[in-house]
C-alpha positions as CSV (number, residue, x, y, z in Angstrom):
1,X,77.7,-12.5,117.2
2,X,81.6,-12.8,116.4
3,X,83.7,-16.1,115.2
4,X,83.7,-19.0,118.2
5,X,87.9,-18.5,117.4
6,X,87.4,-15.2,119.8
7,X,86.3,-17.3,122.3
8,X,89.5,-20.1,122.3
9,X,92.2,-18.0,122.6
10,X,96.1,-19.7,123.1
11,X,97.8,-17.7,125.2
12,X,99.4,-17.6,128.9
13,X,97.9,-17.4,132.3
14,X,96.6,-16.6,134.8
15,X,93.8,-14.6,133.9
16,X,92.2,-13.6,130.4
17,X,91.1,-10.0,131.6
18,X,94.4,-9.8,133.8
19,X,96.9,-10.4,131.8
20,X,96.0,-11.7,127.9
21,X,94.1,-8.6,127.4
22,X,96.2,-6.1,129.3
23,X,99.3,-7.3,127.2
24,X,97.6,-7.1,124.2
25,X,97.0,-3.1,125.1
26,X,100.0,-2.6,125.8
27,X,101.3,-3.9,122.6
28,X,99.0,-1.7,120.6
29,X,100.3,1.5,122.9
30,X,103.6,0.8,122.5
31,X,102.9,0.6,118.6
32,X,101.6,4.4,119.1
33,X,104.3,5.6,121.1
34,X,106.8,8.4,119.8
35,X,110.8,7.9,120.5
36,X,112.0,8.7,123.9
37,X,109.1,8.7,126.0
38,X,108.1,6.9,129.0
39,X,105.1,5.4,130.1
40,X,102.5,5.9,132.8
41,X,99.5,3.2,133.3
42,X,97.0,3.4,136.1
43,X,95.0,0.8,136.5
44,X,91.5,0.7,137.5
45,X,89.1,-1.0,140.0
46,X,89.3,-5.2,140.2
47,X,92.3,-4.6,137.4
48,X,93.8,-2.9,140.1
49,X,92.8,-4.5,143.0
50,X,94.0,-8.1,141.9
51,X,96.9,-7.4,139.8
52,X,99.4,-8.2,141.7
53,X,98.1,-11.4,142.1
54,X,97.3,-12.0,138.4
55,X,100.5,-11.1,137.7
56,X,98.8,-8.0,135.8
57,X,102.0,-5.6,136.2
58,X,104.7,-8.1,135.7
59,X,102.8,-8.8,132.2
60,X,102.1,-4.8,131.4
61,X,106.0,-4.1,132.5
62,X,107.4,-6.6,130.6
63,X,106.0,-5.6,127.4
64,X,108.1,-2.2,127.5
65,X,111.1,-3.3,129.4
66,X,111.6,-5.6,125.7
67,X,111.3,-2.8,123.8
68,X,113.9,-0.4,126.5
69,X,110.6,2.0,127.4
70,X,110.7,2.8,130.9
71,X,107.2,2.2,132.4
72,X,105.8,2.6,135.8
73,X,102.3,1.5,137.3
74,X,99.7,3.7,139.2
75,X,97.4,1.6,141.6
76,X,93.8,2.5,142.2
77,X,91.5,-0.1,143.2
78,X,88.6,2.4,144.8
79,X,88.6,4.1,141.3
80,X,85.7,2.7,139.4
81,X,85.3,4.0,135.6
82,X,81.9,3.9,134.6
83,X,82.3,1.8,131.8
84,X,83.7,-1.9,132.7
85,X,85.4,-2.4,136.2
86,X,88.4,-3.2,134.3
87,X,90.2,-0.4,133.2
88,X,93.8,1.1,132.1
89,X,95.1,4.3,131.5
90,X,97.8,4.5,129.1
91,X,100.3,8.0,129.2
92,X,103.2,8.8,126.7
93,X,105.4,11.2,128.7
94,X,108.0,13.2,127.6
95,X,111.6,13.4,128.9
96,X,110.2,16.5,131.2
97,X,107.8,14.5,132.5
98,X,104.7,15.9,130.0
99,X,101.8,14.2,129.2
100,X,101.9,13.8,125.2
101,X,98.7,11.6,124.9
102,X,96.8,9.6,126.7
103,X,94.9,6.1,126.3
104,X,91.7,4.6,127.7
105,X,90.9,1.4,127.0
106,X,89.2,-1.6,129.4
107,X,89.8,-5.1,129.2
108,X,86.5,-6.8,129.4
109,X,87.0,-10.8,129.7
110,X,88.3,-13.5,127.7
111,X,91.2,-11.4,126.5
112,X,88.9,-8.6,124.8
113,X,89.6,-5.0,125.1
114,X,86.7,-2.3,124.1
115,X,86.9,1.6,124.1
116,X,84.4,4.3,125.1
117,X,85.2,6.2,121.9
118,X,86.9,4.2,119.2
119,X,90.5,5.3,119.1
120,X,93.1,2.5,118.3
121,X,91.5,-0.4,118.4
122,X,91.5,-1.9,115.1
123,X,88.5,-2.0,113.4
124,X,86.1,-4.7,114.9
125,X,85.8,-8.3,113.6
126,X,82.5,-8.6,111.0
127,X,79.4,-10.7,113.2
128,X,79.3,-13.9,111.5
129,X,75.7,-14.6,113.2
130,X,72.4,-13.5,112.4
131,X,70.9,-15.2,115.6
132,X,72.1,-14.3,118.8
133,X,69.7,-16.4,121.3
134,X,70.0,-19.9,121.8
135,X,66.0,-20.5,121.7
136,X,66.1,-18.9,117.9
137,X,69.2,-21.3,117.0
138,X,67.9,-24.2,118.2
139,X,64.2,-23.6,116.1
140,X,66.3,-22.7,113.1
141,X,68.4,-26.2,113.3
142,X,65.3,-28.1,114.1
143,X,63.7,-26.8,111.0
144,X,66.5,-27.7,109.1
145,X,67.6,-30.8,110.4
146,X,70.9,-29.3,111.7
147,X,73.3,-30.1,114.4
148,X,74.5,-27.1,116.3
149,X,77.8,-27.9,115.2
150,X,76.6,-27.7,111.5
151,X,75.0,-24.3,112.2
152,X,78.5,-23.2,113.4
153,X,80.0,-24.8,110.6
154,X,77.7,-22.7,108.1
155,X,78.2,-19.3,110.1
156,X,82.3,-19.7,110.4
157,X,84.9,-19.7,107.7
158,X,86.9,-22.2,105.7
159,X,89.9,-21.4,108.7
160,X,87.2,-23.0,111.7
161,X,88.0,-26.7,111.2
162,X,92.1,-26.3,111.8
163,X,91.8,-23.0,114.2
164,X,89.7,-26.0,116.5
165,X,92.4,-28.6,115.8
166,X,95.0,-26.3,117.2
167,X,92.7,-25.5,120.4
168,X,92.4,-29.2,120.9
169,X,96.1,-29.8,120.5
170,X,96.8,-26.7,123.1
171,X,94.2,-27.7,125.6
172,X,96.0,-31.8,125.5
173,X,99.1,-30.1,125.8
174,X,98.5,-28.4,129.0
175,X,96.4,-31.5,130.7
176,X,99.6,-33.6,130.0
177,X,102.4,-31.2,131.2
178,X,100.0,-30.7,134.0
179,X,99.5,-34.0,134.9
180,X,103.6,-34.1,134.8
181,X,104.7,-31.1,137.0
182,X,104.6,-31.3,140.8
183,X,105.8,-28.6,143.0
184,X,104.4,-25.1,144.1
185,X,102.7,-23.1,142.4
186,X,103.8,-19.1,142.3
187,X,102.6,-16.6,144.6
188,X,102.0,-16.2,148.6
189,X,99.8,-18.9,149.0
190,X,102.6,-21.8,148.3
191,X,99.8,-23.8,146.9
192,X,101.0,-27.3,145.8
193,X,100.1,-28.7,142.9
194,X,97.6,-31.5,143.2
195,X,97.1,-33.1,139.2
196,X,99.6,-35.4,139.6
197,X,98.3,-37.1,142.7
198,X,94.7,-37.0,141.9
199,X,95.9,-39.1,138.9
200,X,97.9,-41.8,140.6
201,X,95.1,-42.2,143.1
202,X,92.2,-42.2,140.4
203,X,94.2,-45.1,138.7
204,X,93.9,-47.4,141.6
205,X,90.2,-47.0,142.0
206,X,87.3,-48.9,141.0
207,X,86.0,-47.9,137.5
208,X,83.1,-45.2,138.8
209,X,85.2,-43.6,141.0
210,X,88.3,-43.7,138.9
211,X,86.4,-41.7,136.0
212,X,85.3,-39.1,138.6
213,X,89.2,-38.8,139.9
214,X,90.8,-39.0,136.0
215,X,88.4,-35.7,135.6
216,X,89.0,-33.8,138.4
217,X,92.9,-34.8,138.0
218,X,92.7,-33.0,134.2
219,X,90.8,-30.0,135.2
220,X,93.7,-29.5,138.0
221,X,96.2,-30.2,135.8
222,X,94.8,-27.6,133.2
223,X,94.0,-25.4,136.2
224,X,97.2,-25.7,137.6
225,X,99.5,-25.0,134.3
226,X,97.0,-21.7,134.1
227,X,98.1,-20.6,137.5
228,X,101.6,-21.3,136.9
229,X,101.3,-18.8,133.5
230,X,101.9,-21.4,131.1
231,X,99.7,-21.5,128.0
232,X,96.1,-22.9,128.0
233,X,93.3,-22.1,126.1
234,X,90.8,-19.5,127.4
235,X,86.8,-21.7,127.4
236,X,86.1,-19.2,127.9
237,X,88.5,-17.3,130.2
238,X,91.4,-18.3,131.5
239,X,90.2,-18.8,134.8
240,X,87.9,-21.2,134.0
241,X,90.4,-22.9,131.6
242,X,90.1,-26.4,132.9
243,X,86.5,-27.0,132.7
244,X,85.9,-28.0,128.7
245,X,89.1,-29.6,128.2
246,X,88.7,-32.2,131.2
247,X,85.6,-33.3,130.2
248,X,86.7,-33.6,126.3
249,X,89.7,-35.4,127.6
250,X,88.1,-37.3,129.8
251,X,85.4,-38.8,127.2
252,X,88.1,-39.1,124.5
253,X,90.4,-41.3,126.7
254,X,87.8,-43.3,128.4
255,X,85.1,-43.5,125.4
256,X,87.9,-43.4,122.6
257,X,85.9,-40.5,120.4
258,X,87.8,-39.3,117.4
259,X,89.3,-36.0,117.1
260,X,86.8,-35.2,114.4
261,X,83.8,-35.5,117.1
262,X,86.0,-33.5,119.8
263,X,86.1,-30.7,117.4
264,X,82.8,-30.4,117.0
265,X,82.0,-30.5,120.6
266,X,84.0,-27.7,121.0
267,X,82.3,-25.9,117.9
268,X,79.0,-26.5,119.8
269,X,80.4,-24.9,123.5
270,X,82.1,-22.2,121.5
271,X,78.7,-21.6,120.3
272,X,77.0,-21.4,123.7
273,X,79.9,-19.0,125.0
274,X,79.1,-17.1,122.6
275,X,75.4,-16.6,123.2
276,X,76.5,-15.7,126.4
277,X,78.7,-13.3,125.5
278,X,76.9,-11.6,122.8
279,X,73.3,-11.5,125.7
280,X,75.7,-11.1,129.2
281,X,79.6,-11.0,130.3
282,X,81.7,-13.9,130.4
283,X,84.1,-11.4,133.3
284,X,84.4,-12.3,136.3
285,X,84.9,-8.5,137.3
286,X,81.5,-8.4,135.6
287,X,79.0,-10.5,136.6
288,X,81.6,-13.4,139.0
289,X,82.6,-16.3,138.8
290,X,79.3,-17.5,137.5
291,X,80.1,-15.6,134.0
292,X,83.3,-17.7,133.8
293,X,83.3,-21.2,135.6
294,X,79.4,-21.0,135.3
295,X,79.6,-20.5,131.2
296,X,82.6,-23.4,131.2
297,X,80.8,-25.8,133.2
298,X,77.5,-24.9,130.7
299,X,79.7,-25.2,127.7
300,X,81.1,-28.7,129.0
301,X,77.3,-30.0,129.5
302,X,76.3,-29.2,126.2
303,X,79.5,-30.6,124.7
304,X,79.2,-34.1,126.2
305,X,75.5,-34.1,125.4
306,X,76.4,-33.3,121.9
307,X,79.3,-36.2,122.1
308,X,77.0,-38.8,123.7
309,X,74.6,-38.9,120.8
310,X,71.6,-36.0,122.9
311,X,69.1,-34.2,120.6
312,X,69.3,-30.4,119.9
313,X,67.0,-30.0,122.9
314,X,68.9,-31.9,125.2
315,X,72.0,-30.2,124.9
316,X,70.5,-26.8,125.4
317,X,68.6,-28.3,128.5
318,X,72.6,-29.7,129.6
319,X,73.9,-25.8,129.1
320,X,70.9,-24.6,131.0
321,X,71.3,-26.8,133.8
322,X,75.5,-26.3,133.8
323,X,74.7,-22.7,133.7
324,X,71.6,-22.8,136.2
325,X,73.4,-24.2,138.9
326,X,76.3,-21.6,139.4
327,X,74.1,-18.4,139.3
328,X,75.4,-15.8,141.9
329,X,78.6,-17.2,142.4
330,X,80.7,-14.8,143.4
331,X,84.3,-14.0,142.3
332,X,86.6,-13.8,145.3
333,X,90.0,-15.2,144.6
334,X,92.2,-15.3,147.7
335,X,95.6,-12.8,147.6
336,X,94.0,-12.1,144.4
337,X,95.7,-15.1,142.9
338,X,93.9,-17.3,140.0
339,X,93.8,-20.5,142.9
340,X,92.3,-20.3,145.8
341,X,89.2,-21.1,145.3
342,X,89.0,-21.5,141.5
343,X,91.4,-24.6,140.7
344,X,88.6,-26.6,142.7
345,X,85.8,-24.7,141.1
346,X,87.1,-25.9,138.0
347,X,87.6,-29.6,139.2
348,X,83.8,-29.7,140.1
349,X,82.4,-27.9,137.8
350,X,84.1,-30.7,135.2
351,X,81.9,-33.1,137.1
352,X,78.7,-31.1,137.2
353,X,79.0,-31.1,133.5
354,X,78.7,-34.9,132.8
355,X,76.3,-35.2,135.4
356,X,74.0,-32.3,133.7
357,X,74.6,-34.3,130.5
358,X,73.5,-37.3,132.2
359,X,70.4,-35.5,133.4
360,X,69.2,-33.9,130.4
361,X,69.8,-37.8,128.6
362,X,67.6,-39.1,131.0
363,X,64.6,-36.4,129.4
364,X,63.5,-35.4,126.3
365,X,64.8,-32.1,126.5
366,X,61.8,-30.3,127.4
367,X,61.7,-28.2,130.6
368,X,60.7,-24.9,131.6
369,X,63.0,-22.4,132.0
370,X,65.3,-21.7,128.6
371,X,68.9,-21.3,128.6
372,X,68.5,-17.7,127.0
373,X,66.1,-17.3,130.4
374,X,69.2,-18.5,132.3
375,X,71.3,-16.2,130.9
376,X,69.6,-12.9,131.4
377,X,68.6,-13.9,135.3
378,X,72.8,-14.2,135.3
379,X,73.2,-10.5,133.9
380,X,71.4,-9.2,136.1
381,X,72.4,-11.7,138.9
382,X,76.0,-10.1,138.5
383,X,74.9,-6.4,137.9
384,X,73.6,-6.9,141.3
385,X,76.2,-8.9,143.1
386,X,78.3,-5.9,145.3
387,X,81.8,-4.9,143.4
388,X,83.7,-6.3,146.2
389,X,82.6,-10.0,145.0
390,X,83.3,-9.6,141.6
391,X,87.3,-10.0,141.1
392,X,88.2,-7.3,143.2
393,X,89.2,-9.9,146.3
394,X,87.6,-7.5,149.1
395,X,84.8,-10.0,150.3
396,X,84.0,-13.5,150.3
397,X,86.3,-16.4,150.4
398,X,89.1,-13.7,149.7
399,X,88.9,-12.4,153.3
400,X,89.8,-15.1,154.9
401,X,93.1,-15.8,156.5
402,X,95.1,-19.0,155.5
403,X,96.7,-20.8,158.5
């Protein structure tokens, strides 16, 4: 497995495959491109079929329009490549209109690009882990007396400690300006923005209900600033942005934990993204929405267990049970647009989290099915989950019609 840091990425919304990793692509074609050509870029399957609504082109386009390269965008949502459901095509024209070269490349989730055949992608960041299954971490910290955090700490270099101090800062950032901004959000939907509110109520509630409105009102608020294409932090995507950094919030306001703890909560859900990752798909064009709210809401459990003092066990029986709970869940985002239905999913998925923490506290971490189990039954959950409820916004809650 690669560093936790490619798992928190800063960067602007709406969507990690959408828009982060398309960008980046372009970016690395227009470093390739001779003077005085144009550009082509077809884009493939769910790229295609929701990037209007992820703001896909406007993020592609805008990456040549700075430099003066004249680009256009070819649409083709029923062309599938073989590879990842995600994919771009990439042409350098000439002034006669001539194909010089071409350009494959797929963004795969969390702002990751792959190739079939290595072309331009730089050359690949080193694995920093040996073990690549939860079930063999946890026996290797249990011999060893370690934390999960400490096993991170002893895979990752010097740079892990103040990478995680600038996530933390990032994710804050975007709660706070979230909980600030009122208005409506961008797109067809004229969805309003709800953080604010959700705030002002929670605040005049008793204490039990006030903590579960304080979290939902910071997962909107992250949500929201997402959908708006402001910068968040992708935990793991950017779709499911809002999950890990309520909860964190949450606990650190209400339970007054230092920074130093929150950064090695987020060390320990890096870790379990990562697991995922390495063993599944954290795409929602993948394997749905269970690869991203599904691994955030699993990443959130395992971080409050950690916070709250749980055993090694215990927190991988939280990230089983946060994962668990959200297998087959389809992604079908209405108009394509990162908010209809996922600010929500990320609101209640913030409070499945503490509630699976509370859960696994209540045991002594033993139980039967693994979170490695968990994770393959979600692979192949999502291999078999039809194309048009995996980000492609052709079934599901995406075909309704909004009065």
């Amino acid at each position: 497995m690669k560093s936790i840091k490619e798992i928190y990425k800063i960067g602007h919304g709406p969507s990690s495959s959408h828009t982060m990793g398309p960008t980046k692509a372009a970016d690395i074609f227009l470093s390739q491109l001779p003077e005085h050509c144009s550009v082509n870029i077809t884009l493939y399957g769910s790229l295609a079929a929701t990037g209007r609504g992820h703001l896909t082109d406007k993020a592609l386009l805008s990456v040549f329009r700075e430099a003066g390269v004249e680009a256009s965008i070819i649409w083709k949502p029923d062309t599938f490549l073989p590879f990842h459901p995600n994919g771009m095509k990439f042409q350098a024209l000439d002034g006669a209109g001539n194909e010089r070269f071409a350009w494959i490349v797929f963004s795969i989730g969390g702002g990751f690009l792959r190739e079939e055949e290595p072309k331009y992608l730089s050359q690949e960041s080193p694995h920093l882990y040996e073990l690549t299954h939860l079930t063999d971490i946890m026996h290797h910290c249990e011999k060893r007396g370690y934390s999960f955090w400490e096993y991170v700490e002893q895979a990752e270099d010097d740079g892990l400690w103040p990478y995680l101090a600038e996530v933390w800062t990032n994710m804050k950032d975007a709660i706070q300006r979230g909980l600030a901004a009122e208005g409506v959000l961008p797109g067809p939907l004229h969805l309003r923005r709800k953080a604010a509110t959700f705030y002002i109520k929670a605040k005049g509630l008793k204490p039990s209900l006030e903590s579960q409105g304080l979290t939902f009102a910071y997962a909107l608020a992250a949500s929201e600033e997402n959908a708006a294409g402001h910068v968040i932090v992708t935990a793991p995507t950017c779709g499911s942005c809002g999950v890990l950094p309520a909860v964190l919030y949450h606990l650190q306001q209400s339970r007054g934990f230092a920074d130093e703890r929150i950064l090695r909560a987020l060390a320990t859900a890096g870790l379990i993204a990562n697991v995922v990752k390495e063993n599944a798909s954290i795409s929602g064009a993948e394997v749905g929405c269970q690869g991203e709210v599904g691994v955030a809401c699993a990443m959130a459990s395992a971080a409050s267990s950690q916070l709250f003092g749980g055993s090694i066990r215990q927190i991988e029986y939280a990230a089983e049970m946060g994962l668990e709970h959200h297998l087959g869940m389809t992604c079908d985002p209405v108009c394509g647009l990162v908010q209809i239905p996922c600010i929500e999913r990320n609101a209640y998925a913030a409070l499945r989290a503490l509630d699976a923490n509370l859960y696994s506290s209540f045991t002594d971490g033993q139980h039967s099915v693994s979170f490695d189990r968990v994770v393959a039954v979600m692979k192949q959950t999502g291999h078999d989950l039809p194309s048009l409820y995996k980000e492609t916004s052709q079934g599901g809650l995406a075909k309704i019609t909004l009065e």
